[in-house]
N, C-alpha and C positions, 0 to 999 in steps of 0.2 A: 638218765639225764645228769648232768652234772651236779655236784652240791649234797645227791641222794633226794633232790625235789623230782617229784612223779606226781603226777595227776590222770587218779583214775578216774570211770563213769564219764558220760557225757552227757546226763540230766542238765539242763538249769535248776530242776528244783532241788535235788540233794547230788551234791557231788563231794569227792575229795580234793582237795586244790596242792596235797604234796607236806612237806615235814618244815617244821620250823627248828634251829636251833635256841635254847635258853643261851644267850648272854653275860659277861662275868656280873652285870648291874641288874639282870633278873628278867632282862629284856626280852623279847621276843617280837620278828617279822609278820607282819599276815602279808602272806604271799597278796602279789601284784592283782595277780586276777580275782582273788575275790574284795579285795579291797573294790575293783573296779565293780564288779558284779554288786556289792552291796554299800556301793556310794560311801566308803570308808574314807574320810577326809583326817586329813594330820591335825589333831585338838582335838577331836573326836573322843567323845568320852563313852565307853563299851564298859555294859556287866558283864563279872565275872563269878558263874555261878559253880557250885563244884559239890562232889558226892563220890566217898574213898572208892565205891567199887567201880561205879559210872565211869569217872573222870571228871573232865570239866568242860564247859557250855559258856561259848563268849557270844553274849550278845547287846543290841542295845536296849539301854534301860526303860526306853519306850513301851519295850514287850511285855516285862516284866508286869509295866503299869495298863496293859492291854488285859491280857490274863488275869491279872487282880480285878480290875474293872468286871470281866464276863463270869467272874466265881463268886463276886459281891452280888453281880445282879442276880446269878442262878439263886442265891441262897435268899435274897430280899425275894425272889419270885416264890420261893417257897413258904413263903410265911403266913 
């Protein structure tokens, strides 16, 4: 495809959606369809989590506060 954008897998639940290029200003695209796929609106404000070997995991800061929420209550259940 043009650009070097490719989209493998055909899951909804985990897919690739293709390559972003970094920008001279640091910037970077989230391709079209997952923006659409995950109601990604312009002002939209996404965590940006990261780990040297991993890479890096953009998500919303909602989740973040989901997962602390269900590791607070495992640890309150344990008491």
């Amino acid at each position: 495809m043009p650009g070097g954008k490719h989209i493998l897998g055909k899951s909804n639940v985990r897919r690739v959606f293709g390559t972003a290029k970094v920008g001279d200003r640091g910037q970077i695209v989230i391709p079209k369809e997952a923006r659409e796929m995950f109601g990604i609106q312009p002002g939209d404000t996404l965590l940006i989590l990261g780990e040297s070997d991993a890479g890096l995991i953009v998500s919303r800061p909602e989740t973040l506060n989901d997962i602390a929420d269900k590791l607070l209550n495992t640890v309150k259940n344990e008491d």
